[in-house]
N, C-alpha and C positions, 0 to 999 in steps of 0.2 A: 796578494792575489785573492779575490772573491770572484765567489759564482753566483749570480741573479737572474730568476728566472723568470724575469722579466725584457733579461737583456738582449739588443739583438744583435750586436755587433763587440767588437773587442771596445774596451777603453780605455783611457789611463784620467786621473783627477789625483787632485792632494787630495791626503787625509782629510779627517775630520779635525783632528788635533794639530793638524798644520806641520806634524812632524814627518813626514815620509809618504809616499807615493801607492798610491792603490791602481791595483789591475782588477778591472769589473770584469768577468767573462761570462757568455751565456753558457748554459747551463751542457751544452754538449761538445761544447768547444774544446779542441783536444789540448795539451799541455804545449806540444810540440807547435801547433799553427800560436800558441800564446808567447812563446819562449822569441821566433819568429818576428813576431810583432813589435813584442820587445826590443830587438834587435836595430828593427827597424826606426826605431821613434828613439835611438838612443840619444842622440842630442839631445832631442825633448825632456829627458827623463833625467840627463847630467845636467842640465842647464836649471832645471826645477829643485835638484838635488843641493847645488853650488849653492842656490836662494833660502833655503830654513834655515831656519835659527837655528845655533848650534846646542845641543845638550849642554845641561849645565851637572856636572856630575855633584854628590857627596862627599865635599875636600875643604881640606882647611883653608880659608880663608874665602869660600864662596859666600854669598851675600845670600838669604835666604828671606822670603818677602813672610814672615808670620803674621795674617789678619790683615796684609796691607802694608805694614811694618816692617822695611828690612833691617834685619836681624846678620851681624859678622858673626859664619863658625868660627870661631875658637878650638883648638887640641891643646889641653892641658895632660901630657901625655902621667904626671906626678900626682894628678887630684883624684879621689877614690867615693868621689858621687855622681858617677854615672853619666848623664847629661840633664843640666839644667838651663834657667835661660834667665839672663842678667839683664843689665841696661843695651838694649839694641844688639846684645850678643846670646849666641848661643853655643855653650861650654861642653866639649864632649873630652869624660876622661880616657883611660885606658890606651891601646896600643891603635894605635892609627890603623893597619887594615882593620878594623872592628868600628874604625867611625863612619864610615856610611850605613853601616846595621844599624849602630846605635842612634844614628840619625835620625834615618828610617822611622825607627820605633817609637821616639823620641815627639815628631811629628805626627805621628800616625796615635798614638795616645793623647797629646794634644787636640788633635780632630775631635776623637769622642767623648774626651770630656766637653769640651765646647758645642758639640752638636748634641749630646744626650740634656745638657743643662736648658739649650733654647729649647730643644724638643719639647720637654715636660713642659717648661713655662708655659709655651703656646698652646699645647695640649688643653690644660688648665683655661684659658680662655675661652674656651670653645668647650667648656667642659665633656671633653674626651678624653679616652688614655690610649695609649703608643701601649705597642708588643713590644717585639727586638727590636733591637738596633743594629745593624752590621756596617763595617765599614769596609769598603773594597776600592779598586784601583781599578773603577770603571772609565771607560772610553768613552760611553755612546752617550750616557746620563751622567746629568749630576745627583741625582736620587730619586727615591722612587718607593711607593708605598700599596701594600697588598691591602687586599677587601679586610685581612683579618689583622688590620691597623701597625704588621712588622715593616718596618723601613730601613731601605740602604741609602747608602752616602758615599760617593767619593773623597776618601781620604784628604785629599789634594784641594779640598776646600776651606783646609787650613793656609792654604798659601793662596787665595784672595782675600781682596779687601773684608773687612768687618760687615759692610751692610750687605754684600754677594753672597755670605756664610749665610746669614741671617734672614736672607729672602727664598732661599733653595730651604732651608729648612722649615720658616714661614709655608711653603709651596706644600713642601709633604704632608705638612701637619693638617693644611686645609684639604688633601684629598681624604681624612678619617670623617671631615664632616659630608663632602663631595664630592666621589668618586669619580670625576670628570672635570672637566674645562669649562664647565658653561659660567653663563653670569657670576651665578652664585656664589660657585669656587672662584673667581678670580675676587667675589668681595669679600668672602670668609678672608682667604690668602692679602690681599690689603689691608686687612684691618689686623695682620698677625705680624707685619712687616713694615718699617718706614721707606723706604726705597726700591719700592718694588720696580718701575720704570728701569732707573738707573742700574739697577741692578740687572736685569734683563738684558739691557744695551752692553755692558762692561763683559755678560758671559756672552755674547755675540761675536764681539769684538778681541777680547781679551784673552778669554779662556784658553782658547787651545797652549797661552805659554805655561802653562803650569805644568803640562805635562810635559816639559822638557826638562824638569830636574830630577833631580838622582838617577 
């Protein structure tokens, strides 16, 4: 449920992420006329619910897309290195509720070595230098870059393709030279990226499944 104060009527739309169901409300609209509305459009709202993809949880034997690559988890409940990643598999030791943390983390540190390495690279091109780095579990972006050159990243950019990692952070890197959209930046950002197009088209299309795992 959001409020938009913009809005003038009740609403209902998918997510952004394609996972679940958004209530828009103006801004003075009481809870009770929304709960109401709810009620009313309930078909609407099973029938749209019945149609997403399903979560795909952190468990043994899910398929997990790394750079584009899927990767079979493995639970090696006897092996005492933590979680590493083999030929198309990825091995998590210890006691099984503790493997979707170590997953988690597993994936989530993959991300930034992978986006801190292209970062600087790019950076270097364009001879700039990057602040932080932080990596989050955003929704609305794929990342995003302050006047004072620190950039976020959603994590979850380790589970697209290789050249979608590589065009979203290509993207950041070019706002340290152009802080905006215009010509310039989309030619800094092409010439820090092979796939810039495709790439664009693939997070249109594509993206909202990634945030259906774990």
């Amino acid at each position: 449920m959001q409020r938009h104060p913009r809005a003038r009527r009740i609403s209902l739309r998918i997510s952004k992420t394609g996972d679940g169901i958004v209530m828009v409300l103006p801004r003075r609209t009481p809870i009770r006329e929304a709960m109401d509305f709810a009620e009313r459009n309930s078909g609407w709202i099973l029938k749209h619910l019945e149609a997403l993809p399903p979560r795909i949880p952190f468990v043994p034997g899910v398929v997990i897309p790394l750079l584009g690559v899927d990767h079979l988890v493995v639970h090696d409940a006897a092996a005492r290195r933590g979680v590493w990643r083999g030929e198309e598999r990825i091995v998590v030791s210890g006691q099984a509720e503790h493997l979707p943390r170590r997953l988690g983390d597993f994936l989530k540190r993959e991300a930034r070595a992978e986006i801190t390495r292209r970062a600087r690279e790019k950076a270097a091109q364009i001879d700039r230098r990057i602040g932080r780095i932080s990596l989050r579990d955003t929704r609305s972006r794929w990342g995003s870059c302050s006047s004072k050159g620190n950039m976020n990243f959603s994590w979850r950019l380790i589970l697209t393709p290789d050249f979608v990692l590589d065009y979203v952070v290509a993207h950041e890197v070019a706002h340290l030279a152009e802080l905006n959209h215009s010509q310039r930046f989309w030619k800094v950002a092409g010439s820090l990226t092979a796939e810039m197009e495709r790439a664009k088209t693939w997070l249109s299309h594509e993206g909202a499944r990634v945030h259906r795992y774990g």
